[in-house]
PADO-762962 format. One line per 2 residues: number of its first residue (from 0); for each residue x negated, y, z of C-alpha. Coordinates in nm, 4 decimals, always signed. Layout:
<pts>
NUM	X Y Z  ...;
</pts>
This chain:
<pts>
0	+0.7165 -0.6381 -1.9821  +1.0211 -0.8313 -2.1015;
2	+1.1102 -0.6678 -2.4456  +1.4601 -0.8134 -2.3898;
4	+1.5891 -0.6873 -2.1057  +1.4116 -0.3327 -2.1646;
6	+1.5171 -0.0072 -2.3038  +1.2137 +0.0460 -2.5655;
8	+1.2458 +0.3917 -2.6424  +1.2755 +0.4529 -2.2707;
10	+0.9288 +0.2655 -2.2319  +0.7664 +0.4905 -2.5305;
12	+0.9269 +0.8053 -2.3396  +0.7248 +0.7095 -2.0186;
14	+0.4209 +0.6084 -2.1995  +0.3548 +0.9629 -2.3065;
16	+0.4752 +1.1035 -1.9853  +0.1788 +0.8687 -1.8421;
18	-0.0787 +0.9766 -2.1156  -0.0266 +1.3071 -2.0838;
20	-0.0065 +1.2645 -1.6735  -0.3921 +1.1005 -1.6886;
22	-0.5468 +1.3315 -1.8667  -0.7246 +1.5833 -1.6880;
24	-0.6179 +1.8300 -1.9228  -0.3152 +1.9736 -2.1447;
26	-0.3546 +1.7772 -2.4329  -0.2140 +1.8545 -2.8229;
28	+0.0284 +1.6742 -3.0628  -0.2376 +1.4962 -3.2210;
30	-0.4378 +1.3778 -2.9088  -0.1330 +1.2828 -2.7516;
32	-0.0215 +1.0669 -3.0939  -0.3957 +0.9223 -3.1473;
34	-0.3201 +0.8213 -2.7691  +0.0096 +0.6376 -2.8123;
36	+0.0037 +0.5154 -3.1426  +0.3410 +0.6993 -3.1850;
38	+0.4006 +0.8052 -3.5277  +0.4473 +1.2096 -3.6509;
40	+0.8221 +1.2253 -3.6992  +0.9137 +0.9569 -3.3552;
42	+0.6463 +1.1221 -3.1327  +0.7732 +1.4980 -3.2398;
44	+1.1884 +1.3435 -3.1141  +0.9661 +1.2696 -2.7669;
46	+0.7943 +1.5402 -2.7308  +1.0784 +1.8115 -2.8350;
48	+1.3028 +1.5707 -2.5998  +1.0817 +1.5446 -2.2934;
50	+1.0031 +1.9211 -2.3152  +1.3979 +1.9766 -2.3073;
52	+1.4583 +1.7917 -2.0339  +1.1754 +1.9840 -1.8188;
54	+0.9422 +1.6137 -1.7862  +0.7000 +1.8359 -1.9863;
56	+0.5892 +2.1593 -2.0861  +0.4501 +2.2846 -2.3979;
58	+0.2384 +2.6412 -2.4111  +0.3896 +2.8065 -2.6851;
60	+0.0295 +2.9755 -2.7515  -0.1993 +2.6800 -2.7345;
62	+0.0872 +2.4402 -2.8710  -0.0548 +2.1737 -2.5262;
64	+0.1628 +1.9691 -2.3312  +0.1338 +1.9317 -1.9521;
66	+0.3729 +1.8070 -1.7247  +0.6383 +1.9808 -1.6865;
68	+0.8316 +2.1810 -1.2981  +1.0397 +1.8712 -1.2592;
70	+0.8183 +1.6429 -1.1573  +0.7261 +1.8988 -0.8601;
72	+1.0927 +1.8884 -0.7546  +1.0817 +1.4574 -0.8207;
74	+0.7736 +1.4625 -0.5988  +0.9117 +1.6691 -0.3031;
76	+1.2304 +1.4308 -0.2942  +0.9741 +1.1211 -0.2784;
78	+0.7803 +1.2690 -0.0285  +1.1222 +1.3283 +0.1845;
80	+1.1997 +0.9567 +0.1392  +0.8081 +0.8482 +0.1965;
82	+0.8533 +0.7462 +0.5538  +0.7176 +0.4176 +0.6433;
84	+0.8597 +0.3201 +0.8956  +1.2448 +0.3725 +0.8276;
86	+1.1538 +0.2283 +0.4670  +1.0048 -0.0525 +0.5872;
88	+1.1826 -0.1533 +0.9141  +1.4382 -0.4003 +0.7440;
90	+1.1336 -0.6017 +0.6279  +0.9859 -0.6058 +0.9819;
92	+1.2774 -0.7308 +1.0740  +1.3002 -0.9678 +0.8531;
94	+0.9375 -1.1312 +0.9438  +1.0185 -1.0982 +1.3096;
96	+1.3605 -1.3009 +1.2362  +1.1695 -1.5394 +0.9804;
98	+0.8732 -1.5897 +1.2509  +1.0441 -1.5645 +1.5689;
100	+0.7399 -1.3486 +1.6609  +0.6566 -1.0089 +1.6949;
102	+0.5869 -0.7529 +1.4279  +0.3663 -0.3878 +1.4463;
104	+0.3327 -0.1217 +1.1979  +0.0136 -0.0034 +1.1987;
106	-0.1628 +0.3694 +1.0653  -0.4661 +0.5264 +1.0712;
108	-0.4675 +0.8399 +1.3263  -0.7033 +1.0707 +1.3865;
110	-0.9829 +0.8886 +1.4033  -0.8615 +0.5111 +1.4993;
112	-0.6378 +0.2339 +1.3576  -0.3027 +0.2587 +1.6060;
114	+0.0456 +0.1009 +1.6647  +0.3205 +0.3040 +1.5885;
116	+0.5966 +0.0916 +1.5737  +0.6623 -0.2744 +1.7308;
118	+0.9497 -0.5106 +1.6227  +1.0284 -0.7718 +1.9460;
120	+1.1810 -1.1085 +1.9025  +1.0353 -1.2767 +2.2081;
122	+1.0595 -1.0394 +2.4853  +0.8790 -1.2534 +2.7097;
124	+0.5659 -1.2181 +2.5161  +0.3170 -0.9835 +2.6191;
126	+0.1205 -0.8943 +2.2926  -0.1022 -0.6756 +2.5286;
128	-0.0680 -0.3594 +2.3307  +0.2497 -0.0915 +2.2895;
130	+0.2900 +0.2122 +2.0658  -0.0049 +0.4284 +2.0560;
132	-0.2666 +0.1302 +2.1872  -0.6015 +0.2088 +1.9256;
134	-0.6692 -0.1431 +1.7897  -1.0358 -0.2928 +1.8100;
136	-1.2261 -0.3797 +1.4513  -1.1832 -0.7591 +1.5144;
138	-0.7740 -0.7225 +1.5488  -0.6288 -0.8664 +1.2715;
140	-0.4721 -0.4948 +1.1630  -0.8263 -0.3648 +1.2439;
142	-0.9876 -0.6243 +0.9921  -0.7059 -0.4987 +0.7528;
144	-0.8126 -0.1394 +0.8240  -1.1823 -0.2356 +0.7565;
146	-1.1599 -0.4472 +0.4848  -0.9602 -0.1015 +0.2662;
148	-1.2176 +0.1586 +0.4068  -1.2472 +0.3968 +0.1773;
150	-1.3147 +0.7218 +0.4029  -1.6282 +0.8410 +0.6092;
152	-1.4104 +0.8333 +0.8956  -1.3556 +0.4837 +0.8680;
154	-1.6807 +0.3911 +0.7779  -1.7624 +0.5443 +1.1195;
156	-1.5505 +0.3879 +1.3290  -1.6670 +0.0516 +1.2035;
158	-2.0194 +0.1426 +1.2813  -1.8977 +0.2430 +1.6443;
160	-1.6911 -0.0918 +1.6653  -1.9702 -0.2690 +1.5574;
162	-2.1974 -0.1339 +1.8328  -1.9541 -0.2207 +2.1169;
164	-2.0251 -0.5475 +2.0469  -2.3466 -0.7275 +2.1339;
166	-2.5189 -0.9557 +1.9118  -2.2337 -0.8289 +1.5964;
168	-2.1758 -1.0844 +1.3395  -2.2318 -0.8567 +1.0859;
170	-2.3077 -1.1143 +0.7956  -2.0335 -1.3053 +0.8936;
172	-1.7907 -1.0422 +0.9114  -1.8690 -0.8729 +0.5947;
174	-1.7744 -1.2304 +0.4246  -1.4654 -1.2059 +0.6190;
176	-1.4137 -0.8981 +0.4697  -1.4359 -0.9811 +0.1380;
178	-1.2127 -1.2904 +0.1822  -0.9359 -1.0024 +0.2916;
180	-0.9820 -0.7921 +0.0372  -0.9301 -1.1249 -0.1749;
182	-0.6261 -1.3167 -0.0086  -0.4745 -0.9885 +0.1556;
184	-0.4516 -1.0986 +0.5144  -0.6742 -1.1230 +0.8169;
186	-0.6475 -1.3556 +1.0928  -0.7703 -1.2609 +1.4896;
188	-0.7898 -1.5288 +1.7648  -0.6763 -1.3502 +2.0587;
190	-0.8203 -0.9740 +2.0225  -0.6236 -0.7962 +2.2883;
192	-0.5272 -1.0744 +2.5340  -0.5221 -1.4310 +2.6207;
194	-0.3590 -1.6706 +2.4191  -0.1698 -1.3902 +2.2063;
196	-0.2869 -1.4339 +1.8065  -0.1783 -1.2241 +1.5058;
198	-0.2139 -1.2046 +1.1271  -0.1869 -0.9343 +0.9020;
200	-0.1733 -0.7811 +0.5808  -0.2005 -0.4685 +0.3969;
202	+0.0721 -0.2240 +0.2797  -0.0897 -0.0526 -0.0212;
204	+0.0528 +0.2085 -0.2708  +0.0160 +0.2548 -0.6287;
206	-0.3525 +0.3589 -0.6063  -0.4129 +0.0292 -0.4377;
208	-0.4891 +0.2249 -0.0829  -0.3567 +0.1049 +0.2528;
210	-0.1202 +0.3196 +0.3457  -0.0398 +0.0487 +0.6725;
212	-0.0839 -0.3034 +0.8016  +0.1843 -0.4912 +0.8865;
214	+0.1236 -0.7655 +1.2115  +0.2565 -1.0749 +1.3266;
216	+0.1825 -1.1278 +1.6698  +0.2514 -1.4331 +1.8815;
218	+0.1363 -1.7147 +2.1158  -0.2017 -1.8209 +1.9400;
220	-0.0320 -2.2156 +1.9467  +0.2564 -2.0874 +1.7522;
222	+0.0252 -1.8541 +1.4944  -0.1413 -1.9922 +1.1600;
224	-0.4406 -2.0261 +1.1217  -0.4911 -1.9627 +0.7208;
226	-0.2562 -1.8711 +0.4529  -0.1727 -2.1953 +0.3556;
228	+0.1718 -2.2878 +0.5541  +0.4860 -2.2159 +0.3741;
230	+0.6090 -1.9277 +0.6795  +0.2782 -1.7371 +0.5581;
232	+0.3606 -1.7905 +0.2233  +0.6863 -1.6371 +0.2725;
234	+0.5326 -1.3195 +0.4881  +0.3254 -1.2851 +0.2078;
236	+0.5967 -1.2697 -0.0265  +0.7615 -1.0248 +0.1675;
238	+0.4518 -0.7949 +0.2200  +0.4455 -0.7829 -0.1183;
240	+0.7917 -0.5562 -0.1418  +0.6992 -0.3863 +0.0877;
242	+0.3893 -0.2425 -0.0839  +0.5897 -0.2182 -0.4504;
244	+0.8436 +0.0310 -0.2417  +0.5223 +0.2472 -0.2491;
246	+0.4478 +0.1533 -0.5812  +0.1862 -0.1037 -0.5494;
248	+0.1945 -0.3097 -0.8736  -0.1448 -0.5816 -0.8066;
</pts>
């Protein structure tokens, strides 16, 4: 954090909001100050401010601290402005403009990765899928939806995915997981239809889960191949934002 161009107190204000946030219990002036390193007199300013203000909320009996109503009403009016797709479409567009190629939004339904939104700069290109086609594990947004599994669901669709296919890679597709989970982006050679490739990468949010992937879908000539050319760098780039608007921080 840049110390100059912060408001300190602020910081200090949100640290104990934080500590008292992660623990799994109300906590009491003195775990809260062995927790922050706050001293007495500064920490009681915080607490008797933050308690004020409705941030937290101190049992008069116990003398505890838990968070306090307003965060309920902070968290309804995030989840009202949570939707990813008119959050996110300016970036879309701004990929499909960057790329000249076509961009998807992603989710997991049901029981399947599935396309729920499609950004067209080349209208003669057939990207052989629409809104609400189920994408196949070795898609670049089903790689993406793979490589952040973190459901039984999921974990059961890959098994089913897997057995579609005869003689499965499966070494050689757990590596390419990996390399996903490392880089952030997954690259498919023409999954849906002839000579249409696509890359994409994961939209996470502040618990580092997908929440989306994001695609770039074009004539396999025009795609790259690895994240090395200065147009992925930029997608990248841009990915990026799009994950901190959910508050992604990695």
């Amino acid at each position: 954090m840049n110390k100059a161009s912060t408001i300190g107190s602020l910081a200090h204000g949100v640290n104990i909001i934080d500590v008292v946030a992660q623990s799994d219990n109300p906590l009491k002036f003195t775990e809260i100050q062995e927790l922050t390193g706050i001293s007495k007199s500064n920490l009681y300013k915080y607490l008797n401010t933050l308690t004020q203000l409705d941030l937290l909320y101190r049992d008069a009996k116990q003398g505890q601290y838990s968070l306090g109503y307003k965060f309920l009403e902070y968290g309804n009016a995030a989840m009202k402005n949570n939707d990813i797709t008119s959050k996110l479409s300016s970036y879309f567009k701004e990929i499909s403009n960057l790329t000249n190629m076509t961009t998807s939004l992603s989710v997991w339904l049901n029981d399947t990765p599935v396309i729920t939104n499609i950004w067209n700069t080349n209208y003669g290109l057939n990207i052989g899928a629409q809104i609400g086609t189920k994408l196949p594990l070795l898609s670049a947004a089903g790689k993406v939806h793979a490589a952040y599994a973190n459901s039984e669901e999921v974990y059961h669709w890959i098994e089913q995915e897997q057995a579609k296919v005869s003689d499965f890679p499966a070494e050689e597709f757990q590596q390419e997981i990996q390399e996903i989970r490392n880089s952030h982006i997954a690259f498919a050679k023409e999954p849906l239809t002839k000579h249409v490739s696509s890359l994409s990468l994961p939209i996470l949010d502040y618990k580092n889960e997908l929440l989306a992937a994001c695609t770039i879908i074009g004539f396999s000539e025009q795609v790259p191949k690895d994240s090395t050319s200065e147009v992925v760098q930029q997608i990248i780039e841009i990915n990026k934002e799009m994950s901190r608007a959910f508050g992604y921080k990695g």
